[in-house]
N, C-alpha and C positions, 0 to 999 in steps of 0.2 A: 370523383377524384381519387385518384389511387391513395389508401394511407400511408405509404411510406412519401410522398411530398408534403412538401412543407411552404410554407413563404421564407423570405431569405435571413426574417430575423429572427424567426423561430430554426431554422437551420445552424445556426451559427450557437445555439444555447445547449444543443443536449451533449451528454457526455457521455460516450461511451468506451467500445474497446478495437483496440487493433487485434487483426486475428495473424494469423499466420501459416502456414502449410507442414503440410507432411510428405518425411520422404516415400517415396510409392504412393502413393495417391489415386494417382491416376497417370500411366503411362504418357499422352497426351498434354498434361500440363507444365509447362516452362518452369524449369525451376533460375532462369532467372533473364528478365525482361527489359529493354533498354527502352526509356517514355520519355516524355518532356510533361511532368507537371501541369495543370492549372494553376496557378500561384505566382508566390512571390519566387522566383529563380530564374536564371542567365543561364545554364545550361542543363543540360538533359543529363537524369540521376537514372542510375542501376538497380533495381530493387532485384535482392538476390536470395532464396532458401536455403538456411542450413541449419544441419543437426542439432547443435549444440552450443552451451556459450560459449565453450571454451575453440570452437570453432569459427563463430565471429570474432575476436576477438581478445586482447591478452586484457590481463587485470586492469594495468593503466590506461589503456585507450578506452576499453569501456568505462571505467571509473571516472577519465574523465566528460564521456557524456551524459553518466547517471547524476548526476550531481553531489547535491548531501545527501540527499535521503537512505538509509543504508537497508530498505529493504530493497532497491533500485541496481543496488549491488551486485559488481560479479561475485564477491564472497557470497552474500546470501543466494541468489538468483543458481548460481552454481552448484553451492550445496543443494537447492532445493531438486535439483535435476537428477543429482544423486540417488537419492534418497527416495523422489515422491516419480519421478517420471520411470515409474515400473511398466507390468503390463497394462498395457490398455492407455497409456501415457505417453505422448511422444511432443520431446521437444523438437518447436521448431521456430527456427528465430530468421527474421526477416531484417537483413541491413541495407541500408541505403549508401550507397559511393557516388560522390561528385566527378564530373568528367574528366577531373587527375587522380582516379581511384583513390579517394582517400575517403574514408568512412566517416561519415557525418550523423546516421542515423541507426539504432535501432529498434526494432519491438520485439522483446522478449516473450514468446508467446510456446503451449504445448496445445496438442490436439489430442482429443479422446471421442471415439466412436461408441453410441449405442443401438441398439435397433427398434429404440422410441424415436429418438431424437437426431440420429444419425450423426456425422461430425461437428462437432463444439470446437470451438476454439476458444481458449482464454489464456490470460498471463499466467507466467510462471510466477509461482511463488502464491497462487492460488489455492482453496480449501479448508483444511484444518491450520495451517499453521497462520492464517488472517495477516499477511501482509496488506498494510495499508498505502495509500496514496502510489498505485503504482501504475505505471503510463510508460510513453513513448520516449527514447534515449536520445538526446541532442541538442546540438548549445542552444540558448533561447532564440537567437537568429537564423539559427536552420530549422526552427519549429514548424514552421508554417509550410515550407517545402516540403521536409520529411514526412509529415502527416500526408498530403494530399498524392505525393508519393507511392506510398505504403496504399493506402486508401484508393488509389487506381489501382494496384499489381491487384490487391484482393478482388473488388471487383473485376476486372479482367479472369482471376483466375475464382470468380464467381460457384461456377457448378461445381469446386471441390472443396466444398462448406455448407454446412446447414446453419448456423448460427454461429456466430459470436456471442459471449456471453464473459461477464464480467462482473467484480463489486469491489467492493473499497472504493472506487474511483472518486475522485474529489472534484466536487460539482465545479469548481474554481478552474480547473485544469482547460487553459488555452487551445491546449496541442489538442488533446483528446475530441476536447467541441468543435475544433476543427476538423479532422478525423471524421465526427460523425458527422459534419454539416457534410461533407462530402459525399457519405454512405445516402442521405436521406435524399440528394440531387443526383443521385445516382440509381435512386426509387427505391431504395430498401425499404422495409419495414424496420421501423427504431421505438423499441418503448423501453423505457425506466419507474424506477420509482426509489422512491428514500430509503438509506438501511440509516440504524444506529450514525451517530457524527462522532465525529474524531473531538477529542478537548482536549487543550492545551491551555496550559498557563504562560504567559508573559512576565517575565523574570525581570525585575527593576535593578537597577546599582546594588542596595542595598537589601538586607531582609528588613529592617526597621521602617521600609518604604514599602513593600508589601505587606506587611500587617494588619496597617487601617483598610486594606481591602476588605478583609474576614468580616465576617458577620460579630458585633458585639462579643455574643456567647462564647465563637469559637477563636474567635481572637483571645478571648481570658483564658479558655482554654488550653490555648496554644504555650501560651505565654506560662499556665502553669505546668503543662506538661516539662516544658522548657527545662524550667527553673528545676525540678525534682526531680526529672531523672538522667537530661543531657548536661546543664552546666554542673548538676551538682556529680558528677561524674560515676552516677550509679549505674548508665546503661553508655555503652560505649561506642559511638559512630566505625564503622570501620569500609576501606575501598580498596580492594583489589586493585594491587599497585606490580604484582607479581607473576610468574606464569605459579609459580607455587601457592600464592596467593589463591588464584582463578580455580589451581585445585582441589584446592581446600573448601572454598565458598561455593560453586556449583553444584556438588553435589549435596549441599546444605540447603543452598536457596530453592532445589528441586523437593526437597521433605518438607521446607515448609508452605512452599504454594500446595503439595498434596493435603498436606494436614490440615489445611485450610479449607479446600476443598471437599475435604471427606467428612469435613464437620460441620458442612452445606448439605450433606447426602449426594455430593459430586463425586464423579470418578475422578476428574483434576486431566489436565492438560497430559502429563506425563504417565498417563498411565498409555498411554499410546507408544509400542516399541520405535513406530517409523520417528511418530514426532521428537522424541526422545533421542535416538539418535542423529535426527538432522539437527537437532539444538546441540549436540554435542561435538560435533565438526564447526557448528556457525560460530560457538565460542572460539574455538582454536583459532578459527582463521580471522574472525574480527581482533581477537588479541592481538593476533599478526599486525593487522592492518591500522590498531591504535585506537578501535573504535567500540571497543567494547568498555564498560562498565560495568561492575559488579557493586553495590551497597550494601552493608546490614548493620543492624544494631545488635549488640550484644548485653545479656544481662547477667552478671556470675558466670563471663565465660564461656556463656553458652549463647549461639544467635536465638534470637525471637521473632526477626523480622527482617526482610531484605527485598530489593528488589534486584530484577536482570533488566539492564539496557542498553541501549545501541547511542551513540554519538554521530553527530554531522553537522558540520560549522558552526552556530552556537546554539544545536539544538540538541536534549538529550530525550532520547526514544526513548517512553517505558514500556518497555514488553510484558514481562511479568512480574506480578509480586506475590507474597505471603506472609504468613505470621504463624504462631505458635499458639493455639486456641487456650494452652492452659496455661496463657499469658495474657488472657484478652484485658482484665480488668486494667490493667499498667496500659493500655491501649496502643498494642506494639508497632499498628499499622501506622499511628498517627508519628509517634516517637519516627520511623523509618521516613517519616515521608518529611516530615520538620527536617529532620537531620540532611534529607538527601538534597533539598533545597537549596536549606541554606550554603553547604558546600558548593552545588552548582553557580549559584549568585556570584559564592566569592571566588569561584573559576572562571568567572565572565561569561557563563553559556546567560542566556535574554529566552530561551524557551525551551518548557518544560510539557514534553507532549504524552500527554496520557492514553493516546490513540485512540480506536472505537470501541463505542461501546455507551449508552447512556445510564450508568451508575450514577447513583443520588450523589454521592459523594464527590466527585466529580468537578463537580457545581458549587459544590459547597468550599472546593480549595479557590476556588475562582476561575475556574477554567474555563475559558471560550470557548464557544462548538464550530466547528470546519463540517460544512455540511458533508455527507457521502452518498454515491449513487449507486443502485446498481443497473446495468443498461444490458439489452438485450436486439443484437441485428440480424436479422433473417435474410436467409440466402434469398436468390429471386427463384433457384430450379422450380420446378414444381414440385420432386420430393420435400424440397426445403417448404414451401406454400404448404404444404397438405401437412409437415411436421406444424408449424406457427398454428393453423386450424387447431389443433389436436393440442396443443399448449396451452392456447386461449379456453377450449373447453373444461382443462386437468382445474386448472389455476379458477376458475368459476370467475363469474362475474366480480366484476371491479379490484380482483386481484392487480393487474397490474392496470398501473395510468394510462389512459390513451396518449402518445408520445404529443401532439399537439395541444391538447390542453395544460400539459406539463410545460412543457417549454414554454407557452403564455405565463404560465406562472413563474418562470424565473427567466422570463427576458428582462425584465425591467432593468435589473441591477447590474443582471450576468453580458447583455448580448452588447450591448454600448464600450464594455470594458474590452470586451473580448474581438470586438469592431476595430477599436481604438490602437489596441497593443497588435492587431495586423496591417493596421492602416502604418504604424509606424516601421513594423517590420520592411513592408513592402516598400 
């Protein structure tokens, strides 16, 4: 049996990535295809290539098929085009129109050529700068079309791809296992395997209702840091309410994520000029857009500790944080993360997402883990077959999961749910 088939309940579980095209390519390939679906849909969608986001799309209308999530974002997704789609980088975004051209879908995806691997396709907002949970654009009810959509144009336009290849992707995501149950009926080769999980805490009415969650220790803990140096007002909450504000604290909360870092024997996130300044336009334009946050705690005046986050309906991203290491004993990380809480509580956000990453600490706030994938789909060319060979030998055995043993292993919970929420779509 070929490995890229599956049975139809293990098709329906892996998650992977939508790819997308580039322009020149290949003279020969359509750069845009009129299909009718297998799926849930009444008429026949458009899947179309184009350069840029800002080419599908204005703010608004993509904003509102990204949903909350702000790395989903034309702010972010746009800076990152900027900034990270240099040479050797080509965005290309794939949107799907309903038969009254009105745009219902897209996948945000760039392509990058080697002469190992030949063309890759991945999302934008991929690499160093670790955007999490990021997938296919469109309301919940256009999920299941869009996907299968997208997911015939590529195969269709098969020979001008070697892989798809992806991570962050969140084992949960409907559209996406959708997406691939169609790659794998379509004979791709599909394999994954686990990165780091994303953790989030669940944010109650109250903090006095989150507490007895903490473990004994660090609930006392909590409670004494509390008392000595936030109510007794010896170290100071503060939130970028301002664009003066956001200038002041930026380039603060960057010295002390470095300082923190460098007192790990790390270089630090920002020591990178690219990363550095795409983080300096994401600020501007989330300020813009109402969804940025800045925190830190100040002691004498001076911050000690702060974090950078993103906001989306009542969920506050934490991107990065720091501290001041010749502050460690007053425990400035704790102090910032008490303080940041509790404010978010009494703003009404219900969750607090720490993103990926399996830090002990983590665990220890009470944070829940969102499992994360990273998936991998081979072209069927034969280039593409003779690159996957050559992959499978780098990576040495049992590096990556056989794609069918995997998906047994998370049918149980995943394929019945993901069954269920298309049985209704449709």
């Amino acid at each position: 049996m070929d490995p890229g088939a599956a049975s139809p309940s293990e098709q329906i579980v892996v998650c992977a990535e939508i790819a997308t095209h580039t322009k020149g390519m290949h003279a020969a390939m359509s750069t845009s295809t009129l299909l009718t679906p297998v799926g849930p849909t009444n008429a026949a969608l458009r899947v179309e290539c184009v350069g840029s986001v800002a080419d599908a799309a204005d703010c608004a209308t993509w904003n509102a098929l990204s949903g909350e999530n702000p790395f989903r974002s034309w702010q972010w997704l746009d800076c990152w085009s900027r900034h990270y789609a240099v040479a050797g980088v080509e965005p290309m975004v794939l949107v799907v129109r309903d038969a009254q051209d009105r745009l219902i879908g897209v996948a945000p995806c760039c392509a990058t050529r080697s002469r190992i691997w030949g063309r890759t396709i991945r999302f934008l907002g991929s690499g160093e700068v670790c955007s999490d949970y990021l997938g296919l654009l469109s309301r919940p009810e256009d999920a299941p079309s869009v996907a299968e959509a997208i997911g015939t144009w590529l195969t269709s336009n098969g020979d001008t791809w070697d892989r798809i290849e992806l991570d962050g992707v969140a084992a949960d995501d409907a559209a996406i296992a959708r997406l691939v149950a169609g790659f794998q009926m379509r004979r791709h080769h599909v394999a994954m395997r686990s990165m780091p999980s994303a953790w989030a805490v669940e944010l109650p009415e109250r903090w006095d209702d989150y507490l007895p969650r903490l473990s004994q220790v660090r609930r006392d803990r909590v409670r004494q840091l509390t008392r000595r140096w936030l109510d007794s007002g010896r170290c100071v909450p503060r939130l970028a309410q301002s664009w003066s504000d956001v200038e002041r604290a930026w380039p603060m909360l960057c010295e002390l994520h470095q300082r923190r870092r460098k007192s790990l024997g790390e270089a630090g996130c920002f020591a990178s000029p690219q990363f550095t300044a795409f983080h300096y336009e994401v600020v501007d334009r989330m300020y813009q857009a109402g969804r940025l946050r800045l925190h830190w705690v100040e002691f004498e005046g001076q911050a000690i500790a702060g974090e950078y986050a993103l906001t989306g309906g009542d969920t506050i991203y934490v991107y990065q944080c720091g501290f001041d290491p010749d502050h460690s004993k007053m425990k400035p990380g704790w102090l910032n993360t008490i303080a940041s809480m509790r404010l978010a509580i009494e703003q009404g956000y219900r969750r607090y997402d720490l993103l990926r990453g399996d830090e002990p600490y983590k665990q220890s706030w009470r944070a829940e883990t969102r499992a994360l994938l990273e998936v991998r789909v081979m072209g069927k060319s034969v280039a593409a077959r003779l690159r996957h060979r050559l992959l499978r030998a780098a990576a040495g055995a049992g590096a990556w999961i056989n794609q069918r043993r995997e998906c047994s292993r998370l049918a149980a919970g995943f394929a019945p749910r993901v069954a269920s929420d298309a049985a209704k779509l449709d």
